[in-house]
Every structure is written in structure tokens, then in C-alpha cells.
SETOR-622223 format. One line per field, with one value per residue: residue number from 1; residue in one letter; z, y, x of N, C-alpha, C, O in turn. Coordinates in nm, 3 decimals. Layout:
REM SETOR-622223
seq: [NUM/...]
type: [a/...]
n.w: [Z/...]
n.v: [Y/...]
n.u: [X/...]
ca.w: [Z/...]
ca.v: [Y/...]
ca.u: [X/...]
c.w: [Z/...]
c.v: [Y/...]
c.u: [X/...]
o.w: [Z/...]
o.v: [Y/...]
o.u: [X/...]
END
This chain:
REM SETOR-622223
seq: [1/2/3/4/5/6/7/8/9/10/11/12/13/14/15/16/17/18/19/20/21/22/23/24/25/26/27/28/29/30/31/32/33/34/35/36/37/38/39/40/41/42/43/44/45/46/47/48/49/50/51/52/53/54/55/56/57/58/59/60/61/62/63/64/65/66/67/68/69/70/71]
type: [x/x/x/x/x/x/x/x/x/x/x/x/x/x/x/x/x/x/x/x/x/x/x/x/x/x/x/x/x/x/x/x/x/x/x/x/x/x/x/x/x/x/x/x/x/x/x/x/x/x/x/x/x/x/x/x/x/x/x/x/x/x/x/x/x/x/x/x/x/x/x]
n.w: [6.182/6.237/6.435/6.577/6.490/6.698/6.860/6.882/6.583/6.429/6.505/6.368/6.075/5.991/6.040/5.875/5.636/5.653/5.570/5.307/5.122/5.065/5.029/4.794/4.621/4.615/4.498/4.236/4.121/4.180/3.979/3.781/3.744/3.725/3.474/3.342/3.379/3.223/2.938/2.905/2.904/3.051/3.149/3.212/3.461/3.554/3.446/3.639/3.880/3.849/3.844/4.057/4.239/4.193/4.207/4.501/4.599/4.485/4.629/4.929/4.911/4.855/5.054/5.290/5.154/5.237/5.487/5.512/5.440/5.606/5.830]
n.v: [-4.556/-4.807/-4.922/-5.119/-5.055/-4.857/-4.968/-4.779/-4.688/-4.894/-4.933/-4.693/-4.761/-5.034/-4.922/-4.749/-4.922/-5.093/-4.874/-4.795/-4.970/-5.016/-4.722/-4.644/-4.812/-4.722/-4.443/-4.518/-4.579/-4.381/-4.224/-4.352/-4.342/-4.077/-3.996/-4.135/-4.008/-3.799/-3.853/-4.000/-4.237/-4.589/-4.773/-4.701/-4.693/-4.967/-5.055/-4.869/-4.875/-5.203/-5.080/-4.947/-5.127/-5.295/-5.109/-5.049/-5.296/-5.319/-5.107/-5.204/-5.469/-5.363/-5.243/-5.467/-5.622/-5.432/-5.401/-5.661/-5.683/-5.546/-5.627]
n.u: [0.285/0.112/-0.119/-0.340/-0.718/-0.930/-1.208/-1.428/-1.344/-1.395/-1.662/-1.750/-1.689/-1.769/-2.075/-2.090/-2.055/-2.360/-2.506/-2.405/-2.464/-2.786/-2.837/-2.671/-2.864/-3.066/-3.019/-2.857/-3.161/-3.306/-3.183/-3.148/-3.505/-3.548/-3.468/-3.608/-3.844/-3.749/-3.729/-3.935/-4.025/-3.972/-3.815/-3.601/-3.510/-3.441/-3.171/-3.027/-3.109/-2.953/-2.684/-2.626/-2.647/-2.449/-2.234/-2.286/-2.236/-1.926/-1.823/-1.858/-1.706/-1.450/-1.398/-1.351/-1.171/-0.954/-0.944/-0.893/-0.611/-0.451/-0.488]
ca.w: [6.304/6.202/6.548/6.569/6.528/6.806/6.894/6.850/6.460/6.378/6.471/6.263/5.981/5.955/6.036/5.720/5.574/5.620/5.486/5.173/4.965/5.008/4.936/4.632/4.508/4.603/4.439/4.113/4.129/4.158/3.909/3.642/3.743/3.694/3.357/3.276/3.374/3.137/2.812/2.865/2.928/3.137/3.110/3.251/3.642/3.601/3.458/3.703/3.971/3.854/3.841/4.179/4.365/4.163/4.259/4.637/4.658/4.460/4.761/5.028/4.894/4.864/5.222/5.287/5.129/5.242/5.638/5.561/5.376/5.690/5.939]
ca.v: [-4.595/-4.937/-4.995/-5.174/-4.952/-4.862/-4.984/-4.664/-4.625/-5.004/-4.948/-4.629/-4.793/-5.086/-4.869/-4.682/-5.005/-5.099/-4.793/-4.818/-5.071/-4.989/-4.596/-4.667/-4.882/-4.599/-4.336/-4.605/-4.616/-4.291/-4.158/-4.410/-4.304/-3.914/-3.976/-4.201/-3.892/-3.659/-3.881/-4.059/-4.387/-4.666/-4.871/-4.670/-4.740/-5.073/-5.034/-4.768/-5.015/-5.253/-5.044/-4.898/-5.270/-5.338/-4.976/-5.054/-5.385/-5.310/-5.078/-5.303/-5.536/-5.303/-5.227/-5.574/-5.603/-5.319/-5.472/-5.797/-5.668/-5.418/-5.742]
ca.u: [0.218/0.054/-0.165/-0.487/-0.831/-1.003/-1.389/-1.514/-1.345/-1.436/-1.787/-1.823/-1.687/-1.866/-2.185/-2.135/-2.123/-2.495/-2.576/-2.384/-2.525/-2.903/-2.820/-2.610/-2.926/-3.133/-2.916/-2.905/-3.298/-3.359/-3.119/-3.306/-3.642/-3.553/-3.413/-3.735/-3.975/-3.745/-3.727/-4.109/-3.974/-4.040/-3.726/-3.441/-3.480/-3.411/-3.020/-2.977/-3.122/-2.855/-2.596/-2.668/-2.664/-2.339/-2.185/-2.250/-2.171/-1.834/-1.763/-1.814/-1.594/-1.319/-1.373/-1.348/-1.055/-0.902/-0.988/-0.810/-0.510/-0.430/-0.441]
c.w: [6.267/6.347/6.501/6.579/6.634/6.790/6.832/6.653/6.424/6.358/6.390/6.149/5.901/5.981/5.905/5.613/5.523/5.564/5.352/5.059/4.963/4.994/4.812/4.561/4.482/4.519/4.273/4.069/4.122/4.018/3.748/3.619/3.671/3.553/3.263/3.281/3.250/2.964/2.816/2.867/3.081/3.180/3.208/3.404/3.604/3.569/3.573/3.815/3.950/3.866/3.962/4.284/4.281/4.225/4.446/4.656/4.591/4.568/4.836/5.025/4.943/4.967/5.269/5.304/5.195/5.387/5.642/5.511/5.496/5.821/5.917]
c.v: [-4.689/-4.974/-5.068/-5.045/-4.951/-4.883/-4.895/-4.647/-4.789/-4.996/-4.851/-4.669/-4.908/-5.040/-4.812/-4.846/-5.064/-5.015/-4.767/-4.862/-4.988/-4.819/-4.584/-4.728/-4.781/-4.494/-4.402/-4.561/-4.483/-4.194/-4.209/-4.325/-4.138/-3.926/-4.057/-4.120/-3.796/-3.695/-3.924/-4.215/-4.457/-4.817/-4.853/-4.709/-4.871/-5.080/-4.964/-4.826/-5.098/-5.206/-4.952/-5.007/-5.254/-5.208/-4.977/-5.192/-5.407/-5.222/-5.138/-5.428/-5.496/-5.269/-5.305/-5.641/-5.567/-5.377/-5.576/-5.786/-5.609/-5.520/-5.770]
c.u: [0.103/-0.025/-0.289/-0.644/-0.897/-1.136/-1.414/-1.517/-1.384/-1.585/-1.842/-1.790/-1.764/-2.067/-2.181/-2.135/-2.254/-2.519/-2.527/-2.441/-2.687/-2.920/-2.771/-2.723/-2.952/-3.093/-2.938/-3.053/-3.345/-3.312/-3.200/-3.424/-3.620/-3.487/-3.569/-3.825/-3.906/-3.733/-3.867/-4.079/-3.982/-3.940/-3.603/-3.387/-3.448/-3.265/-2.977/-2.999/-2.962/-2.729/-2.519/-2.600/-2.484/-2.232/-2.174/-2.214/-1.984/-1.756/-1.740/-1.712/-1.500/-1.298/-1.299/-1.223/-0.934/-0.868/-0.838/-0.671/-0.456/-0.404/-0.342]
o.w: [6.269/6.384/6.383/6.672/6.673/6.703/6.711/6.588/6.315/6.254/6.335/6.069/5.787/5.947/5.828/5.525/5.404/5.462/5.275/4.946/4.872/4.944/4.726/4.439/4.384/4.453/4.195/3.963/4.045/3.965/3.659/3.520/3.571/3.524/3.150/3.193/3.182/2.876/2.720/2.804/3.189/3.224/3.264/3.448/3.697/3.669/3.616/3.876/4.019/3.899/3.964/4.380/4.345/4.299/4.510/4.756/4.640/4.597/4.858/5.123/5.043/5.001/5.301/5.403/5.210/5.402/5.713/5.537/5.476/5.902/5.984]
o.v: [-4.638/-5.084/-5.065/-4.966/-5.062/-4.816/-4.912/-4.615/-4.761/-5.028/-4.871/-4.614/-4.896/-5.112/-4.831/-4.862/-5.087/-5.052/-4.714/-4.816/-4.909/-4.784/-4.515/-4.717/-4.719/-4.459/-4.349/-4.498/-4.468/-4.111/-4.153/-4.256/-4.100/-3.815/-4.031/-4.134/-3.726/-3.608/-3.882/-4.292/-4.400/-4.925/-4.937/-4.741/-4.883/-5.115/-5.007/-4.842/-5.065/-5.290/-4.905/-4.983/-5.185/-5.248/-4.925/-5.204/-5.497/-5.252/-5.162/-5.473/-5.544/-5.255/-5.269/-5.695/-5.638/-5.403/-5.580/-5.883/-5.644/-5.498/-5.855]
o.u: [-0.009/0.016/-0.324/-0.658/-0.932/-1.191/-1.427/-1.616/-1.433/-1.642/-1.950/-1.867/-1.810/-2.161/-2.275/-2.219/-2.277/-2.575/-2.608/-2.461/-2.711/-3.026/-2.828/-2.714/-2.913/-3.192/-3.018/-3.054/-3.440/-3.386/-3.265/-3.448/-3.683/-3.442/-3.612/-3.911/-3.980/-3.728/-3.931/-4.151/-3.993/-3.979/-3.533/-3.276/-3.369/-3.204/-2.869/-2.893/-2.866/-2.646/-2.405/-2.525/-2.406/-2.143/-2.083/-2.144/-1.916/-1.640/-1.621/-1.653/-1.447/-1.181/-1.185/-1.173/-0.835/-0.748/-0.738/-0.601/-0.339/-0.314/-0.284]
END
């Protein structure tokens, strides 16, 4: 049963979109920081930052993707 999505499931999906990326940084960013309070370091948030932004914007892609493959 291949139909078209309805309003209602389009807009909750691209709603979890916005909130994807800047939780995944967050999530990244925090996961750094709490590993930088338990070794004494001052370094680690920033991989975990990057790896955060790259982690949500590798989702949204695949959303993306996922969207235009399904048209």
C-alpha cells in the first residue's frame, strides 16, 4: 500500500527534523564535556561537538533521501 503521506504524518516528520540536528550537537557536546570533567581535560568537547553536528546532519540527509526515493 504505496499511498501518499498524509499532512498530519509529513508535518510530524519534518518537525522531528528541526529538532534533530541541534540535539545530536547537543548530545555530541555534552558527551565531550562529561568525559573532559572525568579525565581533567579541556579538549574533548570539541571532537564530540564535531561528531555530534556530523551525526545529525548524517541523519537528516538520510531522511532526505529516504523522502525523495519514496516519490
Amino acid at each position: 500500500m504505496a499511498g501518499k503521506k498524509s499532512w498530519g504524518v509529513l508535518v510530524g516528520e519534518y518537525t522531528s527534523l528541526a529538532f534533530m540536528l541541534p540535539l545530536a550537537t547537543f548530545l555530541g557536546y555534552a558527551f565531550g564535556y562529561l568525559l573532559d570533567k572525568a579525565f581533567g581535560t579541556h579538549w574533548i568537547y570539541i571532537p564530540g561537538l564535531l561528531f555530534g553536528i556530523a551525526a545529525g546532519l548524517l541523519q537528516v540527509i538520510r531522511h532526505f533521501l529516504r523522502d525523495t526515493r519514496d516519490e
